[in-house]
C-alpha positions in Angstrom: 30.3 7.1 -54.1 27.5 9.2 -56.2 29.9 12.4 -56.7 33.4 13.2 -55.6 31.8 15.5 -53.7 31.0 12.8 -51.9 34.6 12.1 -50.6 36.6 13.9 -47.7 40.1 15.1 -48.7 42.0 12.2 -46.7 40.2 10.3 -50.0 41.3 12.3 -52.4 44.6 12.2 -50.6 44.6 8.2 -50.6 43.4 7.8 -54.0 46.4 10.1 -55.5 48.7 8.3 -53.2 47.9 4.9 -54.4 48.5 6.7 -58.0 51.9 7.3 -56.6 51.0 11.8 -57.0 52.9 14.2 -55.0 51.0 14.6 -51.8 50.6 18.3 -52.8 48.7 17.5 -56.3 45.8 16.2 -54.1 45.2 19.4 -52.3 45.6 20.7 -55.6 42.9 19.2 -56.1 40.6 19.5 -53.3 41.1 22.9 -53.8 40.3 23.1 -57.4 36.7 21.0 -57.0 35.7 23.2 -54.1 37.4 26.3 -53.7 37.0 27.5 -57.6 34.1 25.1 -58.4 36.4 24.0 -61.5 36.1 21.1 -63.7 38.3 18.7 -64.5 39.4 19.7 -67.8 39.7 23.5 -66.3 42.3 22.5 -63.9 45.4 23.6 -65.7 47.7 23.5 -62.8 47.0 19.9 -63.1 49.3 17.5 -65.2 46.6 16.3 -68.4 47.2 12.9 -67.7 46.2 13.4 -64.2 43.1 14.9 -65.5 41.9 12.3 -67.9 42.5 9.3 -64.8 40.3 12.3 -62.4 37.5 12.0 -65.1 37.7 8.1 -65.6 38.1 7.3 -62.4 36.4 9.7 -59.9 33.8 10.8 -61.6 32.5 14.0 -60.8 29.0 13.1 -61.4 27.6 16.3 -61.8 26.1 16.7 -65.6 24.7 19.7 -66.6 21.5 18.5 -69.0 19.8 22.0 -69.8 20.2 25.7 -68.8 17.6 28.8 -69.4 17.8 32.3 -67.9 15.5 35.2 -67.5 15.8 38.5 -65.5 18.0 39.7 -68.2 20.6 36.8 -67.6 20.5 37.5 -63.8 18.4 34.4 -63.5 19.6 30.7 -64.1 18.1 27.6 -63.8 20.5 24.5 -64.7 18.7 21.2 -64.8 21.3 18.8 -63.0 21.8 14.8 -63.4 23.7 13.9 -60.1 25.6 10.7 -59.5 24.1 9.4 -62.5 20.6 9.0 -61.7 19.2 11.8 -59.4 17.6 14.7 -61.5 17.0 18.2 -59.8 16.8 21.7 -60.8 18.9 24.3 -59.3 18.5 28.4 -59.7 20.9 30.7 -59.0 19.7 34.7 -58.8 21.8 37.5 -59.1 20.9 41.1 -57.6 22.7 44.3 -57.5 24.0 43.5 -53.7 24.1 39.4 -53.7 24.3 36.2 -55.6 22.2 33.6 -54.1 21.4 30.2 -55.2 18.6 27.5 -54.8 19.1 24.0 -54.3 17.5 20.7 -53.6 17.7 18.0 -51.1 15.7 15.9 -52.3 14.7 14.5 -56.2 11.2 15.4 -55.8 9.4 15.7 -52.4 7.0 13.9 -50.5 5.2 16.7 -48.5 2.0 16.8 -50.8 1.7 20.6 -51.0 -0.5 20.7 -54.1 0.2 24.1 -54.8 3.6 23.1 -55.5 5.3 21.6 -58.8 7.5 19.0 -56.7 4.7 18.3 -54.3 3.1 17.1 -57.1 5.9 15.7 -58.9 5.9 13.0 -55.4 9.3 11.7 -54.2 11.7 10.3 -56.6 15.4 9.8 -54.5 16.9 11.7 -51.5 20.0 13.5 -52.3 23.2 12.4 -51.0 25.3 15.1 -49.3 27.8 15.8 -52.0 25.4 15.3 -54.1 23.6 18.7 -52.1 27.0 20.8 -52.0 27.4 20.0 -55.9 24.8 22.4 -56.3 26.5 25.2 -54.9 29.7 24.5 -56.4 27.8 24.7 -59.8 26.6 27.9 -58.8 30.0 29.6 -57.6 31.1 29.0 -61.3 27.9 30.2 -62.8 28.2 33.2 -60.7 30.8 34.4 -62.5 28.5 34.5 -65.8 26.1 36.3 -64.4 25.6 40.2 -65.3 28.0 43.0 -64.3 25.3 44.5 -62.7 25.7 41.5 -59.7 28.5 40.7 -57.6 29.3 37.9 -59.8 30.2 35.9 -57.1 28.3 33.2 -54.7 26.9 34.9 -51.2 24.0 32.8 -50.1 22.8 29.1 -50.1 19.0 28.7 -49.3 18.2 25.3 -49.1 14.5 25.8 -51.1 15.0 24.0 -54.2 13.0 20.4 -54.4 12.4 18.5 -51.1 11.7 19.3 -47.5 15.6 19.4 -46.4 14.4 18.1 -42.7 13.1 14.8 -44.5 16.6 14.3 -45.5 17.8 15.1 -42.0 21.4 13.6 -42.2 22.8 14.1 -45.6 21.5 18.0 -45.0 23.6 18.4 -42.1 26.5 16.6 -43.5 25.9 18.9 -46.2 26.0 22.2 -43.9 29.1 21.2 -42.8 30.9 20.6 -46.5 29.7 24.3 -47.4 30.5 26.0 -44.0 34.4 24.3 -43.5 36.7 26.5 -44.2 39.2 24.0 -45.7 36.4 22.9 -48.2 33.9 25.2 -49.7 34.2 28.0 -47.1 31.2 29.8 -46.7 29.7 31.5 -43.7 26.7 29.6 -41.9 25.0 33.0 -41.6 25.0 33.1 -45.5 22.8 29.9 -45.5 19.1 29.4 -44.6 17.1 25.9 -44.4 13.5 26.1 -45.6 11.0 23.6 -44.2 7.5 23.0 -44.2 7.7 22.7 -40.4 9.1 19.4 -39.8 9.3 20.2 -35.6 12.4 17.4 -35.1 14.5 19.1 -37.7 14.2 22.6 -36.7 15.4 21.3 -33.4 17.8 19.7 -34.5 19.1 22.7 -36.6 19.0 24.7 -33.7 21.8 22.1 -31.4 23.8 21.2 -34.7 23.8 24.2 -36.6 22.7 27.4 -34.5 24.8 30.3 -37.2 22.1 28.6 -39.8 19.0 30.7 -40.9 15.8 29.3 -40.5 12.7 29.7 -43.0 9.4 28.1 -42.4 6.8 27.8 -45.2 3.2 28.3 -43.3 0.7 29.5 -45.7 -1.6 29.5 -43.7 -2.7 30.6 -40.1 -5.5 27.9 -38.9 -4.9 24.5 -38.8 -8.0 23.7 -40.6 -6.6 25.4 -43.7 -2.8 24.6 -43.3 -4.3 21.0 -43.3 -5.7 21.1 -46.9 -2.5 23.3 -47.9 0.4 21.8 -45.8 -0.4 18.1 -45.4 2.4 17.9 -42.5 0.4 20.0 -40.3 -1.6 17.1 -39.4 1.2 15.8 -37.3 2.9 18.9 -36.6 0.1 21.3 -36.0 0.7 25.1 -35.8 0.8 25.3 -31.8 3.7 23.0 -31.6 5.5 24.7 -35.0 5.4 27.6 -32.8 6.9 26.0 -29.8 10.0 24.7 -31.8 10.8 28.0 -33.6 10.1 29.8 -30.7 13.2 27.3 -28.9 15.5 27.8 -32.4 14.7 31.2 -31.7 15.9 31.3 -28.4 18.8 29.5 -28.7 20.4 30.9 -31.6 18.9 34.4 -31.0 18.4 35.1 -35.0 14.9 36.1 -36.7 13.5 33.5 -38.1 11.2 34.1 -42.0 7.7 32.9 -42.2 7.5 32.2 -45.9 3.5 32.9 -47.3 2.4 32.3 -50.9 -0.6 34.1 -51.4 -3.6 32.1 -53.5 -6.3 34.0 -54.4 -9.3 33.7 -51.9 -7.9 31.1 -49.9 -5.2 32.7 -47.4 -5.2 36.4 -49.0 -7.5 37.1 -46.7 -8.0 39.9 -43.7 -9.3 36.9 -41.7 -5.9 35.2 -42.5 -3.6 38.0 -41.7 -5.5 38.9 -37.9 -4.5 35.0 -37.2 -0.9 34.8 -38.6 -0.3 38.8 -36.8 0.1 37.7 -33.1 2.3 34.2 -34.4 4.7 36.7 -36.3 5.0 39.0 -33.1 5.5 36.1 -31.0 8.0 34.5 -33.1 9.8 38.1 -33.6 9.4 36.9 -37.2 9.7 38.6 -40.6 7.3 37.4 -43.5 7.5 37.0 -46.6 4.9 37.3 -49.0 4.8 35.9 -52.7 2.0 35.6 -55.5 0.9 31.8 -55.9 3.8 31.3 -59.1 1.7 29.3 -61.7 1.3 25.1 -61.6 -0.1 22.7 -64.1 -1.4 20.6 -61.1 -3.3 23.7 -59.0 -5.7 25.3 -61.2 -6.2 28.1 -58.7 -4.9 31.1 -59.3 -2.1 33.2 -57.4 -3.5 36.9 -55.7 -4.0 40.1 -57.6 -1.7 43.1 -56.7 -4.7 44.7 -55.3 -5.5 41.6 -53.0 -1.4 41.1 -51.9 -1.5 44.7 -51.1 -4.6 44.3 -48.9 -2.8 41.6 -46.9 0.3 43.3 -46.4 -1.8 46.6 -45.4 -3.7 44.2 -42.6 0.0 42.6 -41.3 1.7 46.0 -41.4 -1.4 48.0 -39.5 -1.1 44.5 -36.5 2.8 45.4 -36.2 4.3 42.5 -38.7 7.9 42.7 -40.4 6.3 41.9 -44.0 8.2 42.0 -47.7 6.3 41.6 -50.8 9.0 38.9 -52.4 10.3 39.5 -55.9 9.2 36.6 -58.3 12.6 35.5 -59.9 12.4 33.5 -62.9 9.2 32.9 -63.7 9.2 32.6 -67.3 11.8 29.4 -67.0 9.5 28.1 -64.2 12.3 28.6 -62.0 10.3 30.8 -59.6 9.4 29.4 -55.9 6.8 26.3 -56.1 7.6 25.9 -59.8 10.8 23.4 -59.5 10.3 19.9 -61.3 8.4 21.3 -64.0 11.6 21.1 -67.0 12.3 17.6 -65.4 8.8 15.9 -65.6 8.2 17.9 -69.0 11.3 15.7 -70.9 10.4 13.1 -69.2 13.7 12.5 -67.2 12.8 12.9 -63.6 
C-alpha cells in the first residue's frame, strides 16, 4: 500500500473487523478520508484510540512538506510527499465562480518538453492511483481556506500537474474512477479534464473508459517540424494522426475538446503559426487556449509580449477559432502552468 487511499472500502471494512470495530465505524471512516478530506486527528466522531491505531497502522501517507500562495490567497501550491517517497506539487486556484485544482500523475515526466520545469526535471516515479486522488482530497480541505471571494469548495480536477497522465495509463483511470464514485469522493466526470501531450492510445482509451471526461491536448505548435523540437512525442504521434484520435474522442463522447498553446516568443507566436493551427481547431470543433511561455531556469527563451499574444489571437479569431487568452495563476510561487517541479528540485527533495 503507498496511501490509504490506496485501499477500497471492503479494506477498510476488513481491517476494522479484524480490530473487532463496529462495522459502522468503518464507513465512518471511508467517509471521513474521502467525503470531508479529514485527517486522522480531525475525525472526532471517531473514538481517540481508534485514531492513534488509524495513524500507526494505515498510514495515510500524504505529508504536506511546504505550502506558498499568491493571487491574494486564491492561489495554493502544497508540495506533497506521497507514500513516503514520491514528491509532487499540487495547486489549487480559486475564482469568483469555481475552485479548481492541479494535480500530478506522475513524479516528474518523461516527455522532454524543454520549455517545461518537469520536462526538464526527467521522470522520477509514476504515481499510484491513491496516491493521484490524494491530491484532490488535499484540495477539498484546502478549499475551504481559500478566500470568501471563491466558492470555497472543490469543483474541478484537471489532471495538468507533473507527468503526461496517458504515460501512466492504468493508475489514471483507476484514479477517474476513485474521484467520479459516488460512494467515494463523488464528483462529476464532467468536472474533470485529462491533459496530454498527445499520447494517441490514451486519448482512445479515455474516449471507451471514460467518455463524461474532458479532454485537453497540449500542441504548441501547428507543423510537425516545430512540434518535433517542442513536443518530442510528436515524432511518433505526429499531428495528422493526433487529429484522427481527437477527432474519434470527439465523436464519441460529443464534447469540445481544448487545444492548450503556450506562446514563446518568435517561435509559435506567429501569423504563420495561427493560419496552420485555424483549420485543425475548426475541424476539431476545438476551443484554444492561449498562455504566455511562464518562466523556466532550463529555457532561456522568453514567453510572448502582450502585443505579440494579442496578434495571434487577432489572426485565430479573424480564421473563425474559439480562442481565450488564459489567466497566469500563480506565478510568483512557480505554480503557474510549465513551472511544476521547480520548489521540489530547488530543496533538493525530488
Amino acid at each position: 500500500m503507498s496511501t490509504v487511499y490506496d485501499l477500497t472500502a471492503d479494506d477498510i471494512g476488513k481491517r476494522l473487523g479484524a480490530w473487532d470495530e463496529p462495522r459502522y465505524r468503518s464507513k465512518q471512516v471511508w467517509t471521513q478520508l474521502w467525503k470531508r478530506g479529514a485527517t486522522y486527528d480531525s475525525m472526532s466522531e471517531i473514538p481517540p484510540a481508534l485514531r492513534e491505531r488509524l495513524a500507526a497502522e494505515l498510514p495515510m501517507g500524504v505529508q504536506v512538506l511546504d505550502e506558498r500562495t499568491a493571487d491574494r490567497g486564491a492561489t495554493r501550491k502544497a508540495l506533497l510527499r506521497l507514500g513516503g517517497q514520491h514528491i509532487v506539487e499540487a495547486v489549487l486556484m480559486g475564482y469568483p465562480d469555481r475552485v479548481t485544482v492541479c494535480i500530478s500523475s506522475q513524479a516528474g515526466c518523461a516527455m522532454g518538453c524543454t520549455f517545461c520545469a518537469t520536462g526538464q526535471m526527467g521522470l522520477q516515479n509514476n504515481l499510484t492511483a491513491g496516491e493521484i486522488s490524494a491530491q484532490a482530497v488535499w484540495a477539498r480541505r484546502e478549499a475551504a481556506r481559500l478566500p470568501a471571494t471563491t466558492p470555497q469548495r472543490l469543483t474541478n480536477i484537471v489532471f495538468m500537474g507533473m507527468g503526461e497522465p496517458f504515460a501512466n495509463q492504468r493508475r489514471v483511470f483507476r484514479s477517474l474512477e476513485q474521484l467520479t464514485d459516488p460512494d467515494t469522493f463523488g464528483i462529476g466526470a464532467r468536472h474533470i479534464t485529462v491533459s496530454t501531450v498527445g499520447i494517441v492510445p490514451g486519448i482512445e482509451r479515455l474516449a471507451e473508459h471514460a467518455p463524461q471526461v474532458g479532454l485537453a491536448v497540449s500542441f504548441h505548435a501547428a507543423s510537425d517540424e516545430l512540434r518535433d523540437q517542442l513536443v518530442p512525442p510528436n515524432t511518433r504521434y505526429p499531428l495528422a494522426e493526433l487529429e484522427r484520435a481527437i477527432s474519434g474522442w470527439r465523436a464519441r463522447t460529443r464534447r469540445r475538446p481544448s487545444i492548450e498553446w503556450a506562446l514563446i516568443d518568435g517561435v509559435n507566436d506567429t501569423a504563420g503559426q495561427a493560419e496552420l493551427l485555424a483549420p485543425i481547431a475548426r475541424r476539431l470543433g476545438a476551443h484554444v487556449n492561449v498562455i504566455p511561455l511562464n518562466p523556466t531556469p532550463g529555457y532561456p527563451v522568453m514567453g510572448s509580449s502582450r502585443s505579440r499574444i494579442r496578434a495571434f489571437v487577432d489572426a485565430l479569431e479573424g480564421l473563425r477559432v474559439n480562442v481565450t487568452i488564459r489567466d497566469t495563476r500563480g506565478r510568483s510561487i512557480d505554480a503557474a502552468c510549465g513551472q511544476l517541479a521547480l520548489s521540489a528540485q530547488a530543496t533538493g527533495r525530488a
